[in-house]
Biotite code that builds the C-alpha atoms (Angstrom):
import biotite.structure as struc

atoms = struc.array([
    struc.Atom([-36.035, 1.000, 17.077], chain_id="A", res_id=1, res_name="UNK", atom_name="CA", element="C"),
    struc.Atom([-35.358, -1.554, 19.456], chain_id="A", res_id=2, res_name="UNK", atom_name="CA", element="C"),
    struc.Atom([-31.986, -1.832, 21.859], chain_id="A", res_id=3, res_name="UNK", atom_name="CA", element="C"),
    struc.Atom([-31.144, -5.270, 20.015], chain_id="A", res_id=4, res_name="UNK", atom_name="CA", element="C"),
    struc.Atom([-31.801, -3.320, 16.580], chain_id="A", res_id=5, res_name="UNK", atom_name="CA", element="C"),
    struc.Atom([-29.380, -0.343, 17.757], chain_id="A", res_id=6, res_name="UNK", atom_name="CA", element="C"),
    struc.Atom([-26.788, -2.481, 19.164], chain_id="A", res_id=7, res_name="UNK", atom_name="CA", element="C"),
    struc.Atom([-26.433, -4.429, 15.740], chain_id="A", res_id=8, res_name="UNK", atom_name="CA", element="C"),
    struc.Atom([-26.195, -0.819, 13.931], chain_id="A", res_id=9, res_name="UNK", atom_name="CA", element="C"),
    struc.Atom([-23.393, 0.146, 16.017], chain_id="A", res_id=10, res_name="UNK", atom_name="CA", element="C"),
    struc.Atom([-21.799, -3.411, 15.401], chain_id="A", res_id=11, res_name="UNK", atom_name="CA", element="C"),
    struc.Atom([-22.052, -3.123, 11.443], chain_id="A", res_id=12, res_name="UNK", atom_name="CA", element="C"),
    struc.Atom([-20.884, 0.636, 11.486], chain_id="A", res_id=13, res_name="UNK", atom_name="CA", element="C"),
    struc.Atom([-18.370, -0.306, 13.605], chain_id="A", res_id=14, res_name="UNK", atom_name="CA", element="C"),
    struc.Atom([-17.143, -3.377, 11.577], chain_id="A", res_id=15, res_name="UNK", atom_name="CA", element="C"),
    struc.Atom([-17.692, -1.009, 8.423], chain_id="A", res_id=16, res_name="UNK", atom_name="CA", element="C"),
    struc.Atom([-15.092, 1.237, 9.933], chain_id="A", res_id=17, res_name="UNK", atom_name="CA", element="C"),
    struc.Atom([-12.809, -1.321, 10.899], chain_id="A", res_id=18, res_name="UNK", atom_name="CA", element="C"),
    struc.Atom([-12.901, -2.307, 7.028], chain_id="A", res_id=19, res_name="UNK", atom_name="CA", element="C"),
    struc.Atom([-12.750, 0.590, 5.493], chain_id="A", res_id=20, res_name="UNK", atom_name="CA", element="C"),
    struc.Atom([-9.444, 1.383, 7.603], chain_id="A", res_id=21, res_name="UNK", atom_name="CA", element="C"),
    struc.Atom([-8.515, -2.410, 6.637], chain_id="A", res_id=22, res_name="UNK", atom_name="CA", element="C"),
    struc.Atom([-8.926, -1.262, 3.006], chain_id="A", res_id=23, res_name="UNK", atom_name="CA", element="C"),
    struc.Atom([-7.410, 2.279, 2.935], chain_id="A", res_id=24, res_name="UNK", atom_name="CA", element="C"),
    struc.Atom([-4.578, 0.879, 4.933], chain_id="A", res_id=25, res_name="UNK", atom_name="CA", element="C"),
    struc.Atom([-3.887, -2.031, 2.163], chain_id="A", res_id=26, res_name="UNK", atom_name="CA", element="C"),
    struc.Atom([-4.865, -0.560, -0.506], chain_id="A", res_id=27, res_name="UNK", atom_name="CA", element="C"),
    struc.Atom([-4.615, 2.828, -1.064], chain_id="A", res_id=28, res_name="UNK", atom_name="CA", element="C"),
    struc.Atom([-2.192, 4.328, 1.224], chain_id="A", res_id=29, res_name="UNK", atom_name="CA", element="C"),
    struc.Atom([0.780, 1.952, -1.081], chain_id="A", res_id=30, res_name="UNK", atom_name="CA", element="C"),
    struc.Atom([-0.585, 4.220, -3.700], chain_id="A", res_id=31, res_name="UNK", atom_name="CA", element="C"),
    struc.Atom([-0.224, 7.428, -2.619], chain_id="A", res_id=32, res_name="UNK", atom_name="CA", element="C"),
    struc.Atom([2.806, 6.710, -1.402], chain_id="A", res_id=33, res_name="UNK", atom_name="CA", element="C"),
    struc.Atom([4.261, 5.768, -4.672], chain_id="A", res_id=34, res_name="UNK", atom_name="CA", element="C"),
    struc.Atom([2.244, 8.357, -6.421], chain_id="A", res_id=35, res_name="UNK", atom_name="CA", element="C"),
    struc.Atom([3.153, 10.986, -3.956], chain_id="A", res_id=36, res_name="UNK", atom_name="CA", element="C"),
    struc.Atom([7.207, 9.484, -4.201], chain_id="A", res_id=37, res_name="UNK", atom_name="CA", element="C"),
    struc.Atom([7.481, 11.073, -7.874], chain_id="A", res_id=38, res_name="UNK", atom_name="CA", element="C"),
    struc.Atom([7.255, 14.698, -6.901], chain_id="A", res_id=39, res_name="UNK", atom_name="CA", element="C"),
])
């Protein structure tokens, strides 16, 4: 693998991370919460 071909690996499994944060954030934490606010 080349260094360009690494470095754009690290980008998209960085910006994968930064999503899936994004989208547990957003998404699920609000439901927990409320699930987790009935007990």
């Amino acid at each position: 693998m080349c260094h360009a071909e690494a470095i754009g690996l690290a980008i998209q499994i960085s910006g994968n991370a930064l999503f899936s944060s994004f989208y547990l954030n957003k998404l699920l934490i609000p439901v927990v919460k409320k699930e987790t606010a009935y007990y």
